[in-house]
C-alpha positions in Angstrom: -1.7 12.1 -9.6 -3.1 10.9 -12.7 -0.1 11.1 -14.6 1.9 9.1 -11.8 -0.8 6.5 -12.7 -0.7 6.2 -16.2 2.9 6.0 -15.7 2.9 2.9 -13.5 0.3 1.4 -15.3 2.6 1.4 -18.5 5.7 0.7 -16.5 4.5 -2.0 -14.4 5.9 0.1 -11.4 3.9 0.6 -8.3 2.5 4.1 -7.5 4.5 4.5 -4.2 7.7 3.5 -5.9 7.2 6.7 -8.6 6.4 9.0 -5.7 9.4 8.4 -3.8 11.8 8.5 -6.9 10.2 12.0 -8.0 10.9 13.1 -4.6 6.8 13.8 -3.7 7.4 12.2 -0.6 9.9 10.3 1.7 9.3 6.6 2.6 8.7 7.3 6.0 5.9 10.0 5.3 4.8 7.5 2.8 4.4 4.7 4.9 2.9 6.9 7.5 0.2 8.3 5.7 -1.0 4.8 4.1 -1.0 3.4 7.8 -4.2 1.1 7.6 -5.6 2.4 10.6 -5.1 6.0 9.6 -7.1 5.0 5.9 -9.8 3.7 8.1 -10.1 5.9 10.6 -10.4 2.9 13.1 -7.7 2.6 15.7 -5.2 0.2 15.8 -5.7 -3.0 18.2 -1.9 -3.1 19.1 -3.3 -6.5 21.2 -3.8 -8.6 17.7 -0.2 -10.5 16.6 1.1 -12.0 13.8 3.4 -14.7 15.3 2.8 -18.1 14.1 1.7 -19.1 17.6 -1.1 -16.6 18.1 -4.2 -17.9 17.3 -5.5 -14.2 15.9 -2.2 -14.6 13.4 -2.8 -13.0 10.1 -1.4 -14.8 7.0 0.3 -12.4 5.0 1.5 -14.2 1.8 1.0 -12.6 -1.3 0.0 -9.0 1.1 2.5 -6.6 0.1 0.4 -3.4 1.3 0.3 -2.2 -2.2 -2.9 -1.9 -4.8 -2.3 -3.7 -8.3 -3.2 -0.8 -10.7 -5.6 -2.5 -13.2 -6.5 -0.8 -16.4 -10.3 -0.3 -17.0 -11.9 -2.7 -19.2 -12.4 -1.4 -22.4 -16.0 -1.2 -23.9 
């Protein structure tokens, strides 16, 4: 794992992108495991929508579902 992160750090490429390419896992089993609600153990309030209409509507600009690598400062 580290290695797939040292990669994508010098790359630019995102972690998830490496892991599919190497054949560690398939999108779908990908996409599965980092499910939010999964991550959290909380379940998922199926009741909450994202149509511009709905007042609980989440804006998701910029929210790609992916974590920016950032290198550690140096000292």
């Amino acid at each position: 794992m580290a290695q797939l992160a040292k990669q994508a750090l010098a790359t630019d490429e995102r972690i998830s992108e490496l892991v599919i390419a190497r054949g560690l896992l398939e999108r779908e089993q990908l996409d599965e495991i980092l499910q939010p609600e999964r991550l959290s153990g909380l379940s998922a309030d199926h009741s909450v929508t994202n149509d511009a209409d709905s007042a609980e509507a989440v804006p998701r600009d910029g929210m790609t579902g992916e974590f920016e690598v950032v290198p550690e400062p140096k000292m």
